[in-house]
C-alpha positions in Angstrom: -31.8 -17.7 16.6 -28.5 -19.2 15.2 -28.0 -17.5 11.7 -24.5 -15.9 10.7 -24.5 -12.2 10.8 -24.6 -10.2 7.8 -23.3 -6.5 7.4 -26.2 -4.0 5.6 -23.7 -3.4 3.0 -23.7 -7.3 2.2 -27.1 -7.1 2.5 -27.7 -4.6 -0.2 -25.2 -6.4 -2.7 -27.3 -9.7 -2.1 -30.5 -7.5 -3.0 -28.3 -6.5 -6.1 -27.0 -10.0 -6.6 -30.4 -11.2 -6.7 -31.8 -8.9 -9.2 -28.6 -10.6 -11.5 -30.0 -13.7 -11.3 -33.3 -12.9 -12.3 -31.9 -11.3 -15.4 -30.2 -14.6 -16.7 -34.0 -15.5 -17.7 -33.8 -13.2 -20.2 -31.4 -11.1 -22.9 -30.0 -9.4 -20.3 -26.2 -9.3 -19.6 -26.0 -10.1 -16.0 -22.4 -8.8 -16.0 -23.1 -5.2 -16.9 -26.7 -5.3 -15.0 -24.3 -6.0 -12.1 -22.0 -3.4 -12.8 -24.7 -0.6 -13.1 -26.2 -1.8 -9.6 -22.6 -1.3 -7.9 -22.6 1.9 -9.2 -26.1 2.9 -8.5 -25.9 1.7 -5.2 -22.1 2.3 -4.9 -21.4 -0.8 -2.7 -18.2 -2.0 -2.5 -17.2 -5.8 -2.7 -14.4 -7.6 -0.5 -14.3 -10.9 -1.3 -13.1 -12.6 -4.7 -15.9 -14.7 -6.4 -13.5 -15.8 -9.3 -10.2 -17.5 -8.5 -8.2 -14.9 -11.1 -8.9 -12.1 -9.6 -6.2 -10.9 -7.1 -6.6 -7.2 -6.8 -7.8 -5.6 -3.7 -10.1 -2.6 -3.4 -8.6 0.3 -2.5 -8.2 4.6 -2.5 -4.9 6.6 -1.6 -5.4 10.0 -1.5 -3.4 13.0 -0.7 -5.2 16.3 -0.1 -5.5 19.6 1.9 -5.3 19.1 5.9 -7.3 22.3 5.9 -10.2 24.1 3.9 -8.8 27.5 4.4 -6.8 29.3 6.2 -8.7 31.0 8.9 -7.9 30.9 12.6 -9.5 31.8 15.5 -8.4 31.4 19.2 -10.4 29.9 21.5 -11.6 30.4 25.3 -9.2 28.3 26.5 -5.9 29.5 24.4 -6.2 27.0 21.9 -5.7 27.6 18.3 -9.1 26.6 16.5 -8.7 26.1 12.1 -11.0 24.6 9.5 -10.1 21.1 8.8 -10.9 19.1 6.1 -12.5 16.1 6.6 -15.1 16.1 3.4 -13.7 12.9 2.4 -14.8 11.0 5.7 -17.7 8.7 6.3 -20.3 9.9 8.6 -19.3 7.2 10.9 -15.4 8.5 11.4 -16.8 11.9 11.4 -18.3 10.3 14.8 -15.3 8.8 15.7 -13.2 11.7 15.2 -14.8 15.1 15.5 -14.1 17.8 12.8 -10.4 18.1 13.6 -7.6 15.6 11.6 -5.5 14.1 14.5 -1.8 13.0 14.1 -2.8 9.6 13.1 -6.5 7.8 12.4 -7.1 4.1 11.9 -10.9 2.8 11.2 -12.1 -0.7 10.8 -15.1 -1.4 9.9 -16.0 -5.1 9.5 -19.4 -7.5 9.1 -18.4 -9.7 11.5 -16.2 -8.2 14.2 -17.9 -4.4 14.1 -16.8 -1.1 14.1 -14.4 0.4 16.1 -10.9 2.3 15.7 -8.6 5.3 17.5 -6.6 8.0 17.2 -3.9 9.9 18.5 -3.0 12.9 19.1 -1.2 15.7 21.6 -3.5 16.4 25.0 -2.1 19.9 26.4 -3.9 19.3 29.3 -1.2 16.8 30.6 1.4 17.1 28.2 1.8 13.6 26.6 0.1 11.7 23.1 -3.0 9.6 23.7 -4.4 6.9 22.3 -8.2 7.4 22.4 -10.3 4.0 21.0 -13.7 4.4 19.9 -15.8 1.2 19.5 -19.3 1.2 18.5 -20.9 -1.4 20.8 -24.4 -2.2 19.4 -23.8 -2.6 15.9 -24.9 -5.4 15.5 -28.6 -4.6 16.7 -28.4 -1.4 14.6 -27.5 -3.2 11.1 -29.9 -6.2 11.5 -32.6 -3.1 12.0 -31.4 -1.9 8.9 -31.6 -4.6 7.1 -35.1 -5.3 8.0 -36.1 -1.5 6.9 -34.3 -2.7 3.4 -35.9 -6.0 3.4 -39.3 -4.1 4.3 -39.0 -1.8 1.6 -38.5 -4.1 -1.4 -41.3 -6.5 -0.1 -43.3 -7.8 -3.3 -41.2 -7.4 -6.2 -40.4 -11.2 -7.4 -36.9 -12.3 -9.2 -39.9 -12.7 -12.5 -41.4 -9.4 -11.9 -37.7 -7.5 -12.2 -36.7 -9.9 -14.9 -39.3 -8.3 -17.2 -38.8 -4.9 -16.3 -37.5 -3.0 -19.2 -34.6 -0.5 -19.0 -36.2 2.7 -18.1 -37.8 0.8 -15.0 -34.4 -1.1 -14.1 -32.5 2.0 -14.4 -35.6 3.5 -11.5 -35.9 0.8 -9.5 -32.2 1.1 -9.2 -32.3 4.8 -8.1 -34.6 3.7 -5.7 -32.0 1.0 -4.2 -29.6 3.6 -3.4 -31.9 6.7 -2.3 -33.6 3.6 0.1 -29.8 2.7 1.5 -28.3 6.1 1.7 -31.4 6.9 3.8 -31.7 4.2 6.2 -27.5 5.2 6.9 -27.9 8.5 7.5 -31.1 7.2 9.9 -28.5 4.6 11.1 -25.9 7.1 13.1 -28.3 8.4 15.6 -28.6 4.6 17.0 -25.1 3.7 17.0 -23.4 3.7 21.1 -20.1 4.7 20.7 -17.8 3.9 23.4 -14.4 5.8 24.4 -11.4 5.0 26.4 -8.2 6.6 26.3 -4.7 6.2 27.7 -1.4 8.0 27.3 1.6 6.7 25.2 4.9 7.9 25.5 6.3 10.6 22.8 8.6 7.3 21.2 5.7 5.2 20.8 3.6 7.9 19.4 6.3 9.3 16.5 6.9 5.2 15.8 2.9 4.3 15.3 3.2 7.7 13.1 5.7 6.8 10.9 4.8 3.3 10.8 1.1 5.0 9.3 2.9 7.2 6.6 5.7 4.8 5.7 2.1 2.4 4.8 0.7 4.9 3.3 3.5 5.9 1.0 4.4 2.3 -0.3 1.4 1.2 -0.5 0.6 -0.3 -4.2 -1.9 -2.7 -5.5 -1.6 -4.9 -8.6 -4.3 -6.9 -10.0 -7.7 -5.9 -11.4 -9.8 -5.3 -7.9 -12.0 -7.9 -6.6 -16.0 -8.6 -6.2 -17.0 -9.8 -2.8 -19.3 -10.2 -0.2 -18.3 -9.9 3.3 -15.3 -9.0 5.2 -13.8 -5.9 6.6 -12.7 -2.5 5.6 -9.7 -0.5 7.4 -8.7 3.0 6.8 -5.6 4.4 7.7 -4.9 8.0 8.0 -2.5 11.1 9.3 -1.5 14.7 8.8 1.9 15.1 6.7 2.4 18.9 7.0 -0.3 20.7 5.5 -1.6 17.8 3.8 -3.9 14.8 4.7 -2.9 11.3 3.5 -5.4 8.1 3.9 -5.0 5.0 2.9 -8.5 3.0 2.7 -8.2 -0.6 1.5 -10.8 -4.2 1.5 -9.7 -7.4 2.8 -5.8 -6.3 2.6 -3.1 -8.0 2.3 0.8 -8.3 3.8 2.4 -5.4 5.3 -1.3 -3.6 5.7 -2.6 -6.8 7.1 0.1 -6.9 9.1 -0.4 -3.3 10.6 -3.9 -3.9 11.0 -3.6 -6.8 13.3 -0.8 -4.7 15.5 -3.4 -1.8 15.6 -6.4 -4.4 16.1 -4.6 -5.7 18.9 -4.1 -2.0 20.5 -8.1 -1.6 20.7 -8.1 -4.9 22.6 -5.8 -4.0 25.3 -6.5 -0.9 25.7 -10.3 -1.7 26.0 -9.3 -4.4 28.4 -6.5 -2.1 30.6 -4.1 -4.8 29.5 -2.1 -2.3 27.5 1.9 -3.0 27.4 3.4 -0.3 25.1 7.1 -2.2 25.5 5.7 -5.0 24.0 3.8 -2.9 21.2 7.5 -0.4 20.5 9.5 -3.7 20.3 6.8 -5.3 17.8 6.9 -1.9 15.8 10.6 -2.9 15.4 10.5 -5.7 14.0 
């Protein structure tokens, strides 16, 4: 079958995009019927459908590395605390564990998958890894997904919604996002994630680190923040002391665009043990 492939979050904002046009047969404003679907369904949009609109999507937060601060020691000597990591999806939570590591990056994209790495300090020999994680049948997982969706709003015509009135809008809504919050969390028990890891010298390590915060830290976004369809998502993310910084940000733009490709192009050699981490310090110079 030769179709292009979807993500289930575009998916669910052409359900919502649909239930817009239905409303311009009637005294609707599509524009704010649109608005409260994004925020029943809390789908995000990464590609600009009006040529103004130059902003990007994004969230920088700063928080606590830790919930508390209790500590235990473990079997094996190792010191074992609460982290935070609330403020994760359930798919880095996968990726990562329940510990923060020096530095996170996630992507997460409708057309090149999911996949990402992080690094952090392996006593066990002494040196920094790089440990990729790649989730290797998404693409069977979301088109399952979006047939459970499809499934689940069979019979409801563009007419039908057009003459609902507000108290069944505002329902059939509800029932948009308990449906696609549910079929996710059904979602991460499919996913195959695959791991690889290699170690990095302590100077590439401290450079892909600071290269993270410096991001992180400069990072600013003007522009009202655009409504799109398809694309990718990254997330970037390390411990600063006792704090946790992440930068999350749609479709982006120069020096973040920039970073993603270099760290986009880490997961590739490393997957493909054609890692060369002079060629990756020298790049991290420039």
């Amino acid at each position: 079958m030769n179709m292009k492939f979807f993500s289930f979050a575009s998916c669910a904002i052409f359900i919502s995009t649909s239930l817009v046009l239905a409303q311009e047969q009637s005294t609707i404003d599509g524009q704010k019927f649109l608005k409260s679907i994004n925020n029943a369904t809390g789908v995000k949009s990464i590609k600009s459908i009006e040529n103004n609109v130059t902003g990007q999507k994004f969230l920088k937060r700063i928080e606590n590395n830790y919930t508390d601060g209790t500590q235990r020691i473990s079997s094996d000597g190792d010191t074992i605390r609460h982290y935070n990591t609330g403020s994760k999806t359930d798919i880095e939570k996968l990726f990562f564990g329940d510990k923060n590591a020096d530095v996170e990056f996630f992507y997460s994209s409708s057309s090149d998958g999911i996949k990402g790495f992080r690094i952090f300090r392996n006593p066990s020999i002494g040196a920094y890894v790089i440990e990729i994680k790649r989730i290797s049948n998404w693409k069977e997982v979301e088109y399952g997904m979006m047939k459970k969706m499809s499934n689940k709003n069979k019979g409801l015509s563009a007419k039908q919604i057009s003459r609902m009135n507000e108290e069944e809008r505002e329902q059939f809504l509800v029932n948009i996002r308990d449906s696609l919050e549910k079929i996710k969390k059904e979602s991460l028990v499919l996913y195959d994630i695959e791991t690889k890891s290699i170690a990095i010298t302590d100077s590439l390590a401290k450079k892909l680190y600071n290269k993270v915060i410096s991001i992180i830290d400069k990072y600013h976004c003007n522009g009202f923040p655009s409504m799109v369809f398809d694309g990718y998502t990254v997330a970037f993310r390390s411990v600063v002391d006792y704090e946790l910084w992440t930068l999350t940000v749609q479709m982006p733009q120069g020096d973040v665009r920039k970073l993603t490709e270099t760290f986009l192009g880490i997961i590739t050699d490393v997957t493909a043990g054609e890692f060369n981490e002079y060629n990756y310090l020298k790049s991290l110079d420039n």
